[in-house]
KOLDRENRO-22724 format. One line per field, with one value per residue (C-alpha): y, x, z; residue number from 1. Coordinates in Angstrom, 2 decimals, decimal comma. Layout:
<nodes>
py	[Y ...]
px	[X ...]
pz	[Z ...]
pos	[NUM ...]
</nodes>
This chain:
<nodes>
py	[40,79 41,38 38,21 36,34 38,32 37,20 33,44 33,92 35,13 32,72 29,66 31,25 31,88 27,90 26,40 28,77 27,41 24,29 24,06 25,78 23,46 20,24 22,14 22,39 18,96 18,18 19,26 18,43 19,96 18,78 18,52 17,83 14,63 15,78 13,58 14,67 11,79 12,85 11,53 8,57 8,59 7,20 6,57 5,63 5,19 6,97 7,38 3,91 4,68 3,44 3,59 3,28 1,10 -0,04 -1,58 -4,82 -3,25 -2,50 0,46 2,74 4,54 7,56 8,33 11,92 12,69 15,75 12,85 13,26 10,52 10,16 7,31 6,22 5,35 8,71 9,58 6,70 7,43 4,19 5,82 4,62 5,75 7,71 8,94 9,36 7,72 9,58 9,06 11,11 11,33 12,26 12,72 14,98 18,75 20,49 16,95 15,84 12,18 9,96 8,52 5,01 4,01 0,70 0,61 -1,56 -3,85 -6,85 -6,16 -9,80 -10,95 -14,35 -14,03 -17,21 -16,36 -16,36 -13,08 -11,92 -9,27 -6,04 -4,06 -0,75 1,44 5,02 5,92 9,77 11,67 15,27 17,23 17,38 20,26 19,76 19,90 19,49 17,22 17,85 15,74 13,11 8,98 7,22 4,93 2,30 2,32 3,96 6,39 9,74 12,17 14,01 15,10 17,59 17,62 20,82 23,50 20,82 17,04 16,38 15,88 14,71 12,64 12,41 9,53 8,45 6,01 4,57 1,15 -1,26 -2,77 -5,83 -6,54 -9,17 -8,38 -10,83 -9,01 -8,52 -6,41 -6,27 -4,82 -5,20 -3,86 -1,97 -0,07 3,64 3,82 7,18 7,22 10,39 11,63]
px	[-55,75 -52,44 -52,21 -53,68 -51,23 -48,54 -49,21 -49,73 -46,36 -44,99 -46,43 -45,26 -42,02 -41,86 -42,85 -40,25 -37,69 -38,54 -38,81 -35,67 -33,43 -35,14 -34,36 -30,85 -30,00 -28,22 -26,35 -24,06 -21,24 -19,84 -16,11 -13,21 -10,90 -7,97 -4,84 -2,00 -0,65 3,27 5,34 7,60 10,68 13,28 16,96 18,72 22,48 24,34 28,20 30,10 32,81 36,10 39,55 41,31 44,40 46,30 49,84 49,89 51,41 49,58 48,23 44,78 43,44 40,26 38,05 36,26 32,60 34,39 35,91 39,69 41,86 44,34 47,05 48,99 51,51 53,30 54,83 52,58 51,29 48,80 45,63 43,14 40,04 38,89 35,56 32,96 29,83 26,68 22,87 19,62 16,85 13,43 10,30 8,20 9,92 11,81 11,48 14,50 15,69 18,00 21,40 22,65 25,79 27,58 30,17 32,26 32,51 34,61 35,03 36,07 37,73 37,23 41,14 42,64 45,39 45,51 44,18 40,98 38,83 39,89 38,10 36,37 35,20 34,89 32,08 31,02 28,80 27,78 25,40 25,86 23,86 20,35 19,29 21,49 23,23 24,31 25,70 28,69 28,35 29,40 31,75 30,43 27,21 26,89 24,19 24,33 23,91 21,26 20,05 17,16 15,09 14,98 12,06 11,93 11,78 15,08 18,71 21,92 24,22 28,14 29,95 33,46 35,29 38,23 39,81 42,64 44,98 46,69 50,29 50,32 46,76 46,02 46,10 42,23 39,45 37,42 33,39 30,99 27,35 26,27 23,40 22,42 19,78 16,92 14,69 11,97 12,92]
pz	[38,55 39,14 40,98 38,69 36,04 38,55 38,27 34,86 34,02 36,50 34,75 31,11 32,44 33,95 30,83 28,47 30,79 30,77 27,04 26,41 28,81 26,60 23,43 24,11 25,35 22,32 19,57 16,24 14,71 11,79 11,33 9,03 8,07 5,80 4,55 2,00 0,05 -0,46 -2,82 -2,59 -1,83 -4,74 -5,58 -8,70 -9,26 -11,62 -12,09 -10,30 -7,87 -9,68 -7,56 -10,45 -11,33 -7,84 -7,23 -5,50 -2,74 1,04 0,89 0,80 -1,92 -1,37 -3,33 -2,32 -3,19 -4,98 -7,04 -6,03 -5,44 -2,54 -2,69 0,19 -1,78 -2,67 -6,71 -8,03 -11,71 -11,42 -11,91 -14,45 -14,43 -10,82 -10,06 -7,00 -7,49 -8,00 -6,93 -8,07 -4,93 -6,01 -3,44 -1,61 -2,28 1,01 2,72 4,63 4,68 6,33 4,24 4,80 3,26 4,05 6,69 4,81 1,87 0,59 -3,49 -5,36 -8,50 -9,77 -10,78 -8,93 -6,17 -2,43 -1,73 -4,10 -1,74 -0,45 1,98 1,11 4,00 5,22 2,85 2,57 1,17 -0,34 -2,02 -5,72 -7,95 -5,88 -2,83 0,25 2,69 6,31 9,00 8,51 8,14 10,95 9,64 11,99 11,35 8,11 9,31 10,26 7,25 6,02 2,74 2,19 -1,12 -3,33 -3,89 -6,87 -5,08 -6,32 -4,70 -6,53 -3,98 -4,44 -2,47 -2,09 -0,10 0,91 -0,61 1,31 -0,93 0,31 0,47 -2,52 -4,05 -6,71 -10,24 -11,71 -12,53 -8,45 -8,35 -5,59 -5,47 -2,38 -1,19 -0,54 1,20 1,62 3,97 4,92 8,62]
pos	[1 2 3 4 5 6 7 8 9 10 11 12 13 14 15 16 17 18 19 20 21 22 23 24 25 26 27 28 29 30 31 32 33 34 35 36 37 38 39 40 41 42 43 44 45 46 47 48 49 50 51 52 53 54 55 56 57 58 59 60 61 62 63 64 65 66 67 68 69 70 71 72 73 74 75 76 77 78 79 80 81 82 83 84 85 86 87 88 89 90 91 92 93 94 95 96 97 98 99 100 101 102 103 104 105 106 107 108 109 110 111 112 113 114 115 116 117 118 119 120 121 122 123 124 125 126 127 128 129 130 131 132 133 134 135 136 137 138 139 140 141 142 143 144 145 146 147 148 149 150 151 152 153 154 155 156 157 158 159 160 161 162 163 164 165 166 167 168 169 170 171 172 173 174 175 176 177 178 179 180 181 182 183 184 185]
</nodes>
């Protein structure tokens, strides 16, 4: 009997095994897909950047993002109206983004005359009430700053430049658009 109790258990034991190794030859899990949607990125323009009233003389005039005006030119009470320009960003809050201002622009007048652009260059940029802005723009390139959203997905953006008056500068009202341009890192 104890043989036969022997084989007994040995054939149980084979067939447990065997049924247990065909039991487990597969298996599932089930996982999860997840995507947040984040908010677009925006700009709007606010206050225009204004130089002011200029003599026809060479010289350079800057405009800071702080708004103050430097003249090249020293004791010169031309100054009409001076201001930096402003720009509102709006997107995902605590994001960071990438600031591209143009390296340089030609501003026209229609007034007739031999000389009716003048270059504006060296654009910069700072933070205004929200959020914040590191980094300086290479005046090259017109990259290199960055601005990071607030707690609140907004950012105010104050920018200045610098304007080349040319020796002889035809008399007129001069205005150019140009871009700003936001971009998520």
């Amino acid at each position: 009997m104890t043989m036969k109790m022997s084989k007994l258990a040995l054939a149980i034991g084979a067939l447990v095994m065997a049924g247990g190794a065909m039991a487990q030859s597969t298996a599932t899990a089930t996982g999860t897909a997840n995507a947040t949607v984040v908010a677009p990125i925006a700009i709007t323009a606010g206050a225009t950047l204004e130089f002011g009233k200029v003599l026809s003389t060479a010289h350079t005039v800057t405009i800071t993002p702080a708004g103050t005006r430097t003249d090249s030119i020293t004791n010169t009470n031309v100054k009409g109206t001076v201001r930096n320009a402003t720009f509102a960003v709006t997107g995902e809050p605590s994001f960071t983004y990438a600031i591209t201002l143009p390296p340089t622009l030609q501003i026209d007048t229609l007034s007739p005359g031999t000389i009716t652009t003048m270059r504006t260059d060296t654009f910069t940029v700072a933070q205004g009430t929200n959020g914040t802005v590191t980094g300086t723009v290479d005046p090259l390139l017109g990259t290199g700053a960055v601005g990071t959203l607030s707690a609140t997905g907004t950012a105010d953006l104050n920018v200045g430049a610098t304007l080349h008056v040319n020796a002889g500068q035809v008399a007129g009202s001069y205005t150019k658009t140009y871009s700003v341009t936001v971009a998520y890192n």
